[in-house]
N, C-alpha and C positions, 0 to 999 in steps of 0.2 A: 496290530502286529508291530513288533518292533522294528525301527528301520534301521540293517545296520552299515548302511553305506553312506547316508548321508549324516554331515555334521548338525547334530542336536545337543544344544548344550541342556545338561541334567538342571530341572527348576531346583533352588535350594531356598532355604532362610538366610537371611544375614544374622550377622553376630558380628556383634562390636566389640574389636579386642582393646582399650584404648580409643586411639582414635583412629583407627585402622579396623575399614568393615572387610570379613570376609562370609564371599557368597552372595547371590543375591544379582543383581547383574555387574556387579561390580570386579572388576580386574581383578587376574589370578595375584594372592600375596605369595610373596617370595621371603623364607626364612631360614634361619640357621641355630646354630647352636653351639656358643661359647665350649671351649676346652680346657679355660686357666679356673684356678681352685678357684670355687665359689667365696669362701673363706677369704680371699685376694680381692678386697675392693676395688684399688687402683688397676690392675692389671685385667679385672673384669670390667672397669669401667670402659678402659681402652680397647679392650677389646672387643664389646659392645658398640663402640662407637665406628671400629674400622670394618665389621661386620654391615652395621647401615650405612657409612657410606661405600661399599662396594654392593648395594642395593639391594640389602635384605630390610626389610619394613616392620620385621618383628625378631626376637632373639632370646633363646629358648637358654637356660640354667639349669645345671641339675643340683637339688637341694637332696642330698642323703642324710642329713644331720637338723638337727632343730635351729642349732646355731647357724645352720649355712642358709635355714630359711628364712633364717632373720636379718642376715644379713644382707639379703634382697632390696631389703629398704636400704639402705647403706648406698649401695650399688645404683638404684634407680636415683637417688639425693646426686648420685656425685656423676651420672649422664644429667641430670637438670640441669646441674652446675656447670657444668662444660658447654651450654646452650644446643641440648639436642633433645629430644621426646620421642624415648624409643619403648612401645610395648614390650614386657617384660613378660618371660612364660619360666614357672617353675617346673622343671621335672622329677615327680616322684614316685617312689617304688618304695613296696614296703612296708609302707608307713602311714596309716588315715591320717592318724594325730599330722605329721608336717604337714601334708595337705590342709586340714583344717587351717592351719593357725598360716602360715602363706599367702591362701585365697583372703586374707585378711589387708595384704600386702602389695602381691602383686594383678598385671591385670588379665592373667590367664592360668591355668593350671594342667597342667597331664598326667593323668595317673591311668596306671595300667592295670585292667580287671586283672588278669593274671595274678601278678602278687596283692592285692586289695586288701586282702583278708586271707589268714592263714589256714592251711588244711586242718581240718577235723577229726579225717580218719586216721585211727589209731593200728588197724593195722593194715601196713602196704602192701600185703600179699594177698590181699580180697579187694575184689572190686569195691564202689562206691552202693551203700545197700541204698534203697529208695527216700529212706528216714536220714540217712547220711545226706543225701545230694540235696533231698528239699533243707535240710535245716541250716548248710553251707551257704545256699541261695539265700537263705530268709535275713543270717547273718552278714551278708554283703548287702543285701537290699534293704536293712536298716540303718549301717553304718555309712552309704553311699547317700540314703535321706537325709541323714544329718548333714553330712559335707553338702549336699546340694542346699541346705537352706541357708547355711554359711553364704555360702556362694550369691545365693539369691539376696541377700542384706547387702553384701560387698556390691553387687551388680559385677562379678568376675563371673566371665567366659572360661568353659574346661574344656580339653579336648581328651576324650577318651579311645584312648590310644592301645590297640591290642597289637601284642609283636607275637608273628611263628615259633620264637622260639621263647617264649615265655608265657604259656597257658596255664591255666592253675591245673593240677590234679584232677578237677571234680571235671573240667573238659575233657581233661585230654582222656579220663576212665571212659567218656558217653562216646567221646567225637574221635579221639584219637587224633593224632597228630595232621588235619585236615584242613581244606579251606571252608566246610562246613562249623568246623569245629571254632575257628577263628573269628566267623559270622559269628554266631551265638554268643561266643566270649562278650560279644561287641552289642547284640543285639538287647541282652539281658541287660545292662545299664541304661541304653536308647530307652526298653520299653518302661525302664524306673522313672528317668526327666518324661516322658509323656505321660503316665500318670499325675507325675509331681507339677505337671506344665511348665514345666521348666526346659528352655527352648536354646538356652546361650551358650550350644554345644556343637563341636567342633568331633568329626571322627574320624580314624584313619585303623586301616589296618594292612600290617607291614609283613614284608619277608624279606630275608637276603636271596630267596631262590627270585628270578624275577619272571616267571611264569606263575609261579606261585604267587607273588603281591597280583599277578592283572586278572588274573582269573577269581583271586579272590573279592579283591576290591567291586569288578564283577558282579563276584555274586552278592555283594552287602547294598550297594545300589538297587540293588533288584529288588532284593528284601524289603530293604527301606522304602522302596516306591511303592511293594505293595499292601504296606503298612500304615501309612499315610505319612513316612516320618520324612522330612525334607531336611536333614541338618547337612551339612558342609560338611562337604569330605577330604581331609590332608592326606598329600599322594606322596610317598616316598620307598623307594628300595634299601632297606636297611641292612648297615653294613655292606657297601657296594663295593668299596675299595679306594683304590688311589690311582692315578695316573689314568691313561687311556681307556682300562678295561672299567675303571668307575664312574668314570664318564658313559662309557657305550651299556652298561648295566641299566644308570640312573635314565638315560633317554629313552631306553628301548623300555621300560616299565611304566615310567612318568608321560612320557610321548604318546605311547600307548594309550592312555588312560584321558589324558587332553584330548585326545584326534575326536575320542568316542564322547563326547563334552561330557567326560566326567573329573573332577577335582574342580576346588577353589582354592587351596595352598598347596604349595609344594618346598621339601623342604630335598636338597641334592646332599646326601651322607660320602663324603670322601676323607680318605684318610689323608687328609693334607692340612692347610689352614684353613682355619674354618669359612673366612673372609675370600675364599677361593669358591665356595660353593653358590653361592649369591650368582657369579658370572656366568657357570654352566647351567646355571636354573634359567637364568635369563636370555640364553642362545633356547635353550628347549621352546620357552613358551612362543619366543619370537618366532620360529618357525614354525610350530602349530597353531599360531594366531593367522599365518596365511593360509591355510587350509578351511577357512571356516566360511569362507564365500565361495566355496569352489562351486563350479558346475554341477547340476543335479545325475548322479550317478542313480541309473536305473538298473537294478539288480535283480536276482530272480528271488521268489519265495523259498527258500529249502531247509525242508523239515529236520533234514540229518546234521545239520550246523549246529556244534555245540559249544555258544564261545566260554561255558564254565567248565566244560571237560577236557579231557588230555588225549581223545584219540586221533590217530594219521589218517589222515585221507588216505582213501583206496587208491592207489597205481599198480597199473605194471609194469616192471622194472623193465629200461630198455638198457640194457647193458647192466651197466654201476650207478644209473642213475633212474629215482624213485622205485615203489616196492619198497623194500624192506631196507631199502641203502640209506647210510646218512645223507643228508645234503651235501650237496656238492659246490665248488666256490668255481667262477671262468675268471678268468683275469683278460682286461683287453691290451694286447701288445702291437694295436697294428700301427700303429705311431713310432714303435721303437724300429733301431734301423736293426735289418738282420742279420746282419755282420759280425754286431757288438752283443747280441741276444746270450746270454749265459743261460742256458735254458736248462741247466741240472739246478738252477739256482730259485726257478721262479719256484716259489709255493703255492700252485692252485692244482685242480683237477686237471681242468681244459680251458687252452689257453683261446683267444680269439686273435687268429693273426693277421686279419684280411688278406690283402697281397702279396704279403710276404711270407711264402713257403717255402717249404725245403724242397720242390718239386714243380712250384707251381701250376698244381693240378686243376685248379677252379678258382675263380675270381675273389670269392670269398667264403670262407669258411671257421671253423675251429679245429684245434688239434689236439688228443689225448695226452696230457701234458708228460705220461711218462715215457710215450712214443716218439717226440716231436722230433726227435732227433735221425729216427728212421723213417721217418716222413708217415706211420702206420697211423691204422684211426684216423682219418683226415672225414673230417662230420660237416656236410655242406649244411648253411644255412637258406634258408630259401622266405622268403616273403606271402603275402596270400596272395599275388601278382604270380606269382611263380607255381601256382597249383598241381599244373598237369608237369611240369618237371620233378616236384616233389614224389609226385606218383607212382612216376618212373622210376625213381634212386632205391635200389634195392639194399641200399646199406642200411644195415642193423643198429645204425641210430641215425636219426638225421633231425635238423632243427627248424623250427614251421615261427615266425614273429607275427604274434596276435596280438589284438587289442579287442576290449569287451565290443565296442561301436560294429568288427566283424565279423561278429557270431550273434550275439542278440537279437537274435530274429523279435522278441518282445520291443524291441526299443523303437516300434515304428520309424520304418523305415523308409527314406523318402522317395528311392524308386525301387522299383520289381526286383531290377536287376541286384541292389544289395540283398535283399531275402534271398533270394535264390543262390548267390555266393554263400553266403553265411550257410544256406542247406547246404550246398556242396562241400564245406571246412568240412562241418561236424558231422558227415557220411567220410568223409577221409578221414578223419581223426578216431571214426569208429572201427574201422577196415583197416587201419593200422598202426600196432602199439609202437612203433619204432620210430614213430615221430616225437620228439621232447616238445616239448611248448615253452617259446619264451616272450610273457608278458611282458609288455610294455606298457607304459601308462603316461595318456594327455590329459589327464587332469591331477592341479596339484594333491589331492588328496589320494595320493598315489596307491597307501597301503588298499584301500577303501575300493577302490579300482577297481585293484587287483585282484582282490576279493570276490569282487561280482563276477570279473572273469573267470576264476577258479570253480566258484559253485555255479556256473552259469553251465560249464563245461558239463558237474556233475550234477546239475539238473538233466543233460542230458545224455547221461552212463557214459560218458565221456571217462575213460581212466590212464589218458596220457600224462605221464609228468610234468609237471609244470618247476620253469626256475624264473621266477623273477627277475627283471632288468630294469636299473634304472639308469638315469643319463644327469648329471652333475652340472649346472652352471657356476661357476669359480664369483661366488657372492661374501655376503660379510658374514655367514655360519658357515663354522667346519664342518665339513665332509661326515667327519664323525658322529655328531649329532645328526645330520640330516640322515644320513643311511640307517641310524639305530631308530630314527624315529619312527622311517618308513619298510622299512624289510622286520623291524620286529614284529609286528603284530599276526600278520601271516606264517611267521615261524614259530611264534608261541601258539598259535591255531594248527599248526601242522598241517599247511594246507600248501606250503612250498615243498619244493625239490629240491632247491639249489639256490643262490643269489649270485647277481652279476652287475657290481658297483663299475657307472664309467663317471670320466668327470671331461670335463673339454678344455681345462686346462693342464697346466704339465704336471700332475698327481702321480709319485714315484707310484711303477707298476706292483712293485716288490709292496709300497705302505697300504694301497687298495685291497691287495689279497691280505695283509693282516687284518687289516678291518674285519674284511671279510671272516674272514677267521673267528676273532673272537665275538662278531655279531653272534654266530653261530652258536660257539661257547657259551655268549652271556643266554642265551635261548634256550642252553639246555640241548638243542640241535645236534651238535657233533663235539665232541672233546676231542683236542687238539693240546692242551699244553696242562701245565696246573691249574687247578683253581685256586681258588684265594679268597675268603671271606673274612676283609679287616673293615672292624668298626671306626668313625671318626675320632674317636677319643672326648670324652667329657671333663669335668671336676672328678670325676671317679677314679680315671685312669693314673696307674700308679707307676708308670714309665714311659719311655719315650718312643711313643704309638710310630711314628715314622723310622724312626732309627730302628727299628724292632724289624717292623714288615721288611725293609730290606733286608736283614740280616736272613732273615726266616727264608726268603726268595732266593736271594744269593745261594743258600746250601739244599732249596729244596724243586727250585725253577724247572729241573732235568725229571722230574718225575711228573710224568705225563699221563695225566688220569687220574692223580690222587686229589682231594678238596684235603684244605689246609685252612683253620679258621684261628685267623691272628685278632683276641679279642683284649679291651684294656678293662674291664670288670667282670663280675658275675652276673650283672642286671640280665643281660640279655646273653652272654656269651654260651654256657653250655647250653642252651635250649636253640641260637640260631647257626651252630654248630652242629644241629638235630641229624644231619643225614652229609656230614664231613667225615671224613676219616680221620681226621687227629684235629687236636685244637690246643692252641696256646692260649693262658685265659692269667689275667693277672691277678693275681690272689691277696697282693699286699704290697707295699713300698718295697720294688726290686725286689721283691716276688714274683713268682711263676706257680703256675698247676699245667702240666699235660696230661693231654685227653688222648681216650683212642674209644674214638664213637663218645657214648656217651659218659664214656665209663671215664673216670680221674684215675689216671696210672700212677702220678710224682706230685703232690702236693707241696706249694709252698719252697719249692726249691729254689736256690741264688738265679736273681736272673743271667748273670755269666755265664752258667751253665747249660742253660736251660735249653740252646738250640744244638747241644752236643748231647744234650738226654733226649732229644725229638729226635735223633737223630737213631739213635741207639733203641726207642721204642719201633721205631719203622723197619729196623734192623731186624730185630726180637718178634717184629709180624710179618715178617716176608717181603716188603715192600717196598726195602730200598733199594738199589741198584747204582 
């Protein structure tokens, strides 16, 4: 049985990129991916270079042209020449032919089954007939033989790289747009190099949804384990964005995925410079590296856990909170003085304000954040010390602080009297649903924990809601990274109710509930402002990926609810654009195309104009305001 609370890191093969192994026991690699034209030696030299040393160990190119893969060599001559030795990985779509003649070149390659080989079927209004699908297959599985023995003469490493939003036809006709679908993309090439014994493969499969990349990733591990295949898996949220929320996207996917010892590269996509992603990969690993000695977390067996599926844990709703409700966010204020409290101002559900109430009704408590001001909803907290008070409190929500260590009647316990507690919790927590539960967790593998406590609960039809709590020491990782690492995985499981970030140093109240907030967002959890799906920009992109996204935000940031996917090519844009409402996709040199779904509204239009025509299609569909 698989054990999903304690750290196991997944057994893999090594493969040597260069001189750089990944997988294998050997330390997670950290890389990136240049954005100045390939075609630009000098400029990709350098930039290659300021990429390694802000501690990427590998550095990825996208070659769309024959000449840009030739010029690889070029580029790798003139990092020698500068005294550095930096693996080189070509990116291509499209195109067997580059591939081929590249892998000649450099000392990795990615190509994406998705465009490999082009579709067949000649007419799009009938599905894919059976003589269609197999003869598609037969011609990727020939033309994938030849590149792999290329490959195998060169001694070049591939990584075969499936994106959500770029499946071929002949998938997406069987799988449809899935993380089954994504698997097999991926699987179909794996089960070619183990035929061919050919071992010096690298996989990753991506989403910009990031429930979507954990679940999927997920499920291709599984596959692969029980297949025999052990290749290295590259972990990345594609297209995650810029700033804060690209950050709390790339951790809560990538974090996710490390905690459960799965990946040996990781590659952090933000729309910024590219030489910025190397830092945030390296806070991620740093804090899931102390999670890998934790204490043995004893968990329950439960059949109904499905960590590749998408459904909510059974609660019932005790107010606003769990059942059918979003997550809810607490903000802690009992630090601030109450005098100076602007309380139309905080942004959370309920607030926690220990001693300081408007009434001071009870020693400690929380308060309904829309009430606080009339002192109404005032939700005592109580401890499992505090039992037979909880009992008592006939209010229609009240808050109960557990830990797995007592309830776990399995976890031998070292005297009578904690069994018999732990009976007495979970006969209270059955006898009444108007208790919330709010985890806590002493051991660092906090998510993992928290976990055990959750199904531990509904091992025993336990259906009180659960929110999450954690507590922050003021160390050398941001807040940001640690909360996304540890409150996502129980939110992409749906197994929380609510989260409630403290930290013990002075953490503006107001920045913790944003966090809060777009953890939630990046989760998929609760929608709270725009989304935004912008890629990092490559050689591809045909303007100015940054200057873009803000412009795009500036005039669309007020529209709360809509997904908006700011892409700088076609490679990947209208396919991880799949399930956005509009999308800006660069078509050409200060060119534009807008999307609505999947559809191309305006082709090719001046980019000047292009965020007053996004504007005017939003218009044209009811959806601007």
């Amino acid at each position: 049985m698989e054990d999903i609370y304690n750290y196991n890191k997944r057994r893999t093969l090594e493969v040597k990129v260069g001189d750089v192994v990944i997988g294998g026991d050997y330390p997670i690699v950290i890389q990136s991916m240049a954005n100045v034209k390939t075609s630009n030696t000098e400029e990709a030299v350098k930039q290659a270079i300021r990429i390694f040393e802000s501690g990427a160990k590998i550095v990825r190119f996208t070659t769309p042209s024959m000449a840009d893969a030739r010029n690889m060599k070029n580029i790798e001559e003139g990092i020698l020449a500068s005294g550095f030795s930096i693996p080189l990985v070509a990116d291509v779509h499209f195109s067997p032919d580059i591939a081929d003649e590249v892998s000649t070149i450099v000392e990795k390659v990615r190509i994406n089954p998705g465009n490999y080989v082009r579709s067949i079927r000649t007419d799009k209004t009938k599905p894919y007939s059976k003589e269609e699908y197999k003869k598609e297959y037969e011609l990727l599985r020939e033309r994938f033989i030849k590149f792999l023995q290329i490959c195998k003469t060169n001694n070049t490493a591939i990584r075969i790289g499936v994106n959500h939003g770029s499946l071929s036809e002949r998938i997406m006709d069987r799988y449809g747009d899935t993380p089954e679908g994504i698997v097999e993309s991926c699987m179909e090439m794996l089960r070619i190099c183990k035929d061919e014994k050919f071992e010096n493969v690298v996989v990753s499969v991506k989403s910009s949804n990031t429930s979507m990349m954990v679940r999927t990733v997920r499920l291709l591990a599984s596959i692969m384990n029980s297949e025999d295949l052990f290749f290295p898996i590259h972990l990345g949220v594609t297209e995650a964005g810029e700033g804060e929320d690209g950050r709390i996207k790339s951790a809560i996917g990538i974090g996710t995925l490390l905690s459960e010892g799965i990946g040996d590269t990781i590659r952090v996509s933000l729309s910024e410079e590219p030489e910025v992603e190397p830092v945030v990969a390296r806070q991620i690993i740093n804090y899931v590296c102390r999670k890998m000695n934790h204490d043995q977390i004893f968990g329950p067996y439960n059949p109904y856990y499905n960590k590749y599926g998408n459904d909510k844990r059974k609660t019932i709703a005790a107010k606003n909170i769990g059942g059918n409700n979003v997550p809810i966010v607490i903000s802690d204020i009992s630090g601030c003085d109450p005098e100076h409290i602007e309380y139309d101002k905080l942004d959370a559900d309920i607030l926690y304000v220990g001693m300081n109430t408007p009434d001071n009704v009870d020693k400690i408590f929380l308060v309904d954040a829309l009430n606080v001001a009339s002192g109404k909803n005032i939700y005592r907290k109580y401890s499992t010390n505090q039992l037979d008070l909880i009992a008592k409190d006939n209010a229609k929500v009240k808050f109960l602080e557990l830990s797995l260590n007592e309830i776990n009647t399995d976890n031998n316990f070292k005297f009578v009297s904690q069994c018999e507690k732990a009976v007495r919790i979970i006969e209270l927590l059955k006898s009444d649903s108007s208790i919330v539960v709010i985890a806590d967790s002493d051991n660092i593998n906090k998510a993992a924990y928290q976990r055990a406590l959750i199904l531990s609960l509904e091992k025993e039809e336990i259906y009180n809601p659960v929110i999450t709590h954690i507590k922050y020491t003021d160390d050398d990782v941001d807040v940001v990274v640690k909360a996304s690492v540890d409150f996502g995985p129980n939110l992409i499981d749906k197994l929380s109710d609510g989260i409630w970030i403290t930290t013990t140093d002075t953490k503006d109240v107001e920045e913790l509930s944003r966090i809060s907030f777009s953890i939630l967002q990046a989760t998929g959890s609760r929608i709270t402002k725009t989304e935004y799906i912008s890629c990092p920009g490559c050689g591809r992109t045909m303007f100015d990926l940054q200057t873009t996204i803000s412009r795009v935000k500036n005039a669309t940031s007020h529209l709360i609810g809509l997904k908006i996917g700011i892409m700088g090519c076609i490679v990947n844009g209208p396919g991880e654009m799949a399930d956005a409402d509009y999308g800006y996709v660069g078509a050409g040199k200060d060119r534009i195309s807008l999307y609505k779904g999947r559809e191309c509204i305006e082709k090719n239009i001046p980019e000047e104009d292009a965020v007053e025509k996004l504007i005017e299609i939003m218009k044209a569909n009811g959806d601007w305001r």
